[in-house]
C-alpha positions in Angstrom: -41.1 -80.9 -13.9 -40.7 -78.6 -10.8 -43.0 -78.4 -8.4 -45.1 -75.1 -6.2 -47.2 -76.8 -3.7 -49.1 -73.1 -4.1 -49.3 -70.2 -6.2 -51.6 -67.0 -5.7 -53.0 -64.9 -8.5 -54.7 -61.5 -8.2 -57.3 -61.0 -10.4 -58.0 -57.4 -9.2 -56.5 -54.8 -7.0 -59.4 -52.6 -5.6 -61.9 -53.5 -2.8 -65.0 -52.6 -1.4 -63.4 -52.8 2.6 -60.2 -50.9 3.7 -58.3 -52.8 5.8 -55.5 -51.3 7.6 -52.8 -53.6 7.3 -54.3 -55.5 4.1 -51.1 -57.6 2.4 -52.3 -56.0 -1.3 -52.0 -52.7 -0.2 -56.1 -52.8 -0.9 -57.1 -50.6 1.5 -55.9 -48.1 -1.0 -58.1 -46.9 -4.9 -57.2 -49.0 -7.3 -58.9 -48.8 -10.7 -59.4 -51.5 -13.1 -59.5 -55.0 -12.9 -57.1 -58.3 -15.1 -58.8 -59.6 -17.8 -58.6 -63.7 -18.4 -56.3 -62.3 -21.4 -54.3 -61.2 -18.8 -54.0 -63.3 -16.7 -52.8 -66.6 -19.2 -50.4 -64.7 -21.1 -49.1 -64.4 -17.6 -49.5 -67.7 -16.1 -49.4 -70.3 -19.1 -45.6 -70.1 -19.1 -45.7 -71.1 -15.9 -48.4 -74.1 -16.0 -45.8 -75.5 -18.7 -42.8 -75.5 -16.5 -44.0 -76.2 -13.1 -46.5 -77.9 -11.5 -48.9 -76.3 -9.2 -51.2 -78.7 -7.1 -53.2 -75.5 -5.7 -54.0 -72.0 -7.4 -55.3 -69.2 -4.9 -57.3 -66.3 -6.6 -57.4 -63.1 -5.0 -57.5 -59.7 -4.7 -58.8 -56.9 -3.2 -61.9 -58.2 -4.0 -62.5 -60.6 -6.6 -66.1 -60.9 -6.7 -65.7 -57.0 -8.0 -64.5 -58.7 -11.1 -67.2 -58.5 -13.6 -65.2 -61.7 -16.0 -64.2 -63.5 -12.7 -66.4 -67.0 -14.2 -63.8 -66.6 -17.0 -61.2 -66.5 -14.9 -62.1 -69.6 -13.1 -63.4 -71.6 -16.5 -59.6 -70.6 -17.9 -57.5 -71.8 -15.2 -59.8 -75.1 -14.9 -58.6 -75.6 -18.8 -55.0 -74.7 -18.0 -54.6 -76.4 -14.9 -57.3 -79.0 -15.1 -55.5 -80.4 -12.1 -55.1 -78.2 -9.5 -56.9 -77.4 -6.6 -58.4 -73.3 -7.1 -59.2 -72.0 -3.9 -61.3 -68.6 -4.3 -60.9 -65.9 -1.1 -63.7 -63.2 -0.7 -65.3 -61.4 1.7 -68.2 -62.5 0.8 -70.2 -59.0 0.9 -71.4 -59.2 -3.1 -71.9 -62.8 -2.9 -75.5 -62.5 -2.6 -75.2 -60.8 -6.0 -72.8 -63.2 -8.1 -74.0 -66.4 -6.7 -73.3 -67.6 -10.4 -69.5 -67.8 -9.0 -70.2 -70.4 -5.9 -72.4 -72.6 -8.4 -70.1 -72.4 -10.7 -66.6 -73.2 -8.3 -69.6 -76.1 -6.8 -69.6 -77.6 -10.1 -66.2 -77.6 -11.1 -65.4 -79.8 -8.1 -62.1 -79.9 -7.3 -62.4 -76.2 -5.3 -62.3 -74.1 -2.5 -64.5 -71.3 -1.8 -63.4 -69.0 1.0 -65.1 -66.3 2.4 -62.7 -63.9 4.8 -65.9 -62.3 7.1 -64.0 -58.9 8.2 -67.2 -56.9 9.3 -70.4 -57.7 11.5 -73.3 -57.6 8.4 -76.5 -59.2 8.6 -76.5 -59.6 4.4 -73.3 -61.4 5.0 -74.6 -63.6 8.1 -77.6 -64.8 6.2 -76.0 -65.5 3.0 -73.2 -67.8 5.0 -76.2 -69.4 6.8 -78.1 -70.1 3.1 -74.5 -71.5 2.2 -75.0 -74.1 5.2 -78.2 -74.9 5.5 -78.4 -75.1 1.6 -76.0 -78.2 0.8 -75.1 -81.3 3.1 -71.4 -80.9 5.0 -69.2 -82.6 6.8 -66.3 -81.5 8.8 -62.8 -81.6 7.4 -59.4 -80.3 8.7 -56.9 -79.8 5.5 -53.3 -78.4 6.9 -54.7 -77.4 9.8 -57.6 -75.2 8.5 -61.0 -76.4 9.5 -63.0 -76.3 6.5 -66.5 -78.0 5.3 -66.9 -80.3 2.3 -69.7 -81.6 0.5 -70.3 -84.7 1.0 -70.5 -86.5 -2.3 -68.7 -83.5 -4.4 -65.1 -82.1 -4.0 -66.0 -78.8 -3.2 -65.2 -77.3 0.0 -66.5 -74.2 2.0 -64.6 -72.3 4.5 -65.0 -69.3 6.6 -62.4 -67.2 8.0 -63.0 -64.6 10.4 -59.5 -63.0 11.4 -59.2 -60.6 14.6 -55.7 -59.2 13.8 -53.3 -58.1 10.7 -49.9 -56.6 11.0 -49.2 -53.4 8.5 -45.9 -54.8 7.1 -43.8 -51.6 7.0 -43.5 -48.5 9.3 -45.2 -45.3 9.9 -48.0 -44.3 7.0 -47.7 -44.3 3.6 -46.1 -40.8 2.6 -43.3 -41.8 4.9 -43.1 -45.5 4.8 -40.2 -46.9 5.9 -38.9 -51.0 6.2 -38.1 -52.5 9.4 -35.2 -54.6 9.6 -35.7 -57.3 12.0 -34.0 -61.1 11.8 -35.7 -62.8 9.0 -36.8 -65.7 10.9 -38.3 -63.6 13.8 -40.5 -61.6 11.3 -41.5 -65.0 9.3 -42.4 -66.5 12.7 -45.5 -63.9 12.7 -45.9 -64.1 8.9 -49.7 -64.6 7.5 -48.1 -65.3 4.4 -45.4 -68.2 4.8 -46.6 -70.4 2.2 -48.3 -67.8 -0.4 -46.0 -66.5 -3.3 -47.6 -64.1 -5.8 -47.9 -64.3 -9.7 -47.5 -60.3 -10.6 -46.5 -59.4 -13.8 -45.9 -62.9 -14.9 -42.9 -63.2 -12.4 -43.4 -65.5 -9.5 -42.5 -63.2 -5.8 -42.1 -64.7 -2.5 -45.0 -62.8 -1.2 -47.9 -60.2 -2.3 -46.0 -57.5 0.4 -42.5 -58.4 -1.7 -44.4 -58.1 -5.4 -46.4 -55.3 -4.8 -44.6 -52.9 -1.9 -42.9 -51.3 -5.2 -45.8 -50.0 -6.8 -47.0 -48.5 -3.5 -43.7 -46.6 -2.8 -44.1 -45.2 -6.5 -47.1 -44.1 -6.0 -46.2 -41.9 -2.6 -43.0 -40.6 -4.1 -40.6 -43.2 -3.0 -40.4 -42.2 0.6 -37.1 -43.3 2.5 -35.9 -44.9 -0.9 -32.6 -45.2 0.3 -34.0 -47.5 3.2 -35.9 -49.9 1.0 -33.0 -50.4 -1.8 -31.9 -53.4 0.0 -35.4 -55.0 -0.3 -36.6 -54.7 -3.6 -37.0 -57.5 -5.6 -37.6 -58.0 -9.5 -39.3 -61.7 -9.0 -38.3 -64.2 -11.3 -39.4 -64.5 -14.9 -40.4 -67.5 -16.7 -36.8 -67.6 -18.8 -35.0 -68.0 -15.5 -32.4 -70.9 -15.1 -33.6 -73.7 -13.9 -31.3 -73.8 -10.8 -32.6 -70.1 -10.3 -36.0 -71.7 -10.2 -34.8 -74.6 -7.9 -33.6 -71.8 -5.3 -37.3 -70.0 -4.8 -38.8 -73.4 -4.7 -36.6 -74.9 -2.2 -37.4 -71.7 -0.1 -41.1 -72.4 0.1 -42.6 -71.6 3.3 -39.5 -70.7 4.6 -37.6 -67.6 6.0 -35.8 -65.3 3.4 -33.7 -62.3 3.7 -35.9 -60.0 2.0 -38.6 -60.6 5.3 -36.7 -58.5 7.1 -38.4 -55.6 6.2 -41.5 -56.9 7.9 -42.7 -56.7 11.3 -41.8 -59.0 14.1 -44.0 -59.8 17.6 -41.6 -57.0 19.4 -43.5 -54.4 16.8 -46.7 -54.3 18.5 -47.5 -51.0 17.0 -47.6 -52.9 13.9 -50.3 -55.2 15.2 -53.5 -54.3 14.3 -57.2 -54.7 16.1 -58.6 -55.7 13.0 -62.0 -55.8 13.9 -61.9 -51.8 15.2 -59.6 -50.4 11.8 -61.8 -52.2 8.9 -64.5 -49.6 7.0 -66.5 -49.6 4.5 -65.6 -48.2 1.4 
């Protein structure tokens, strides 16, 4: 059986931030949210072809998910081997704290909180999370992290200070840059996280969902971005098809070029001063 060391999932696409420069295009309405239904018609063809030591659920923001605990029980029972790591920012945790207990008991798991904005809720409920359970200090590939001691569950907090919008000018006239491949990977946030979307496995969530944003602004400079859409690959694909993306895994492809580089410093954002509130 093939192998993907790491596999993302979205399990809704609206949020309650707006983050210029957000890889899911979340900073924009989305209505709606993927049922469990959903989500393992889309992913059980996948669990019996490859296997994935890590599953990443995301969104916008999942915690805005009213059947996320079904979510979570239904991947446990499909990949009842794999590592889920949950990332939220943690603003309506104090409100679904049915999730972390639930992720705590399931043990093998990661729960991630992404702290984008100064809130006092969101301080206190990270300090309850710490003071609440007995840690220890762990580094995983390079990410510091805390685990509880006696239990495979891990906590981590994440607080970033920049993001890098991936294509150029706004949305009604985006537009692709087309920089080397390597140069633009080099700056990449998301080297090592292909995206599940429409039960075909993407590169990247900018790659998977870019599409769908140029639909919805009247395909602006279509001519430009012909070059870099992608269809993903589907579940029926052959296997040496399959062998390709895998063997590309955290690696530089062609289609990156339409992302920024460090020479596009317009493109690099002070997250901290262009995050709101919805």
């Amino acid at each position: 059986m093939f192998t993907l060391p790491f596999l993302e999932v979205m399990v809704i696409r609206g949020c309650n931030l707006s983050c210029q420069g957000c890889t899911t295009f979340s900073d924009l309405p989305h209505a709606g949210y993927f049922t469990w239904g959903q989500g393992r018609q889309e992913l059980e063809p996948w669990a019996n072809r490859i296997n994935l030591p890590a599953i990443g659920i995301m969104g916008g923001e999942p915690l805005m998910n009213p059947y996320l605990d079904t979510w979570l029980s239904g991947i446990r029972k499909l990949l009842p081997n794999s590592q889920i790591r949950l990332t939220t920012n943690g603003l309506l945790l104090e409100k679904n704290w049915h999730i972390f207990e639930l992720m705590r008991d399931m043990e093998n798991t990661v729960f991630k909180i992404s702290d984008h904005v100064s809130d006092p809720k969101l301080t206190k409920t990270i300090e309850h999370i710490m003071s609440s359970y007995s840690w220890e200090p762990v580094k995983e590939f390079g990410i510091d992290r805390w685990k509880e001691k006696n239990k495979d569950f891990r906590f981590q907090v994440a607080r970033p200070t920049r993001f890098f919008k991936t294509f150029l000018n706004d949305y009604a006239s985006m537009a692709p840059h087309n920089n080397d491949p390597a140069q633009a990977f080099e700056m990449c946030v998301q080297k090592k996280c292909p995206l599940l979307q429409n039960g075909r496995l993407y590169k990247c969530g900018t790659i998977a969902l870019t599409p769908n944003i140029l639909e919805r602004h009247g395909w602006p400079n279509k001519n430009l971005w012909t070059e870099f859409l992608d269809n993903g690959l589907g579940s029926d694909c052959e296997d040496q098809e399959l062998e390709k993306f895998l063997n590309n895994f955290g690696l530089p492809h062609n289609l990156c070029r339409q992302c920024p580089s460090n020479k596009d410093l317009a493109s690099i954002l002070d997250h901290t001063t262009t995050v709101n509130f919805k």
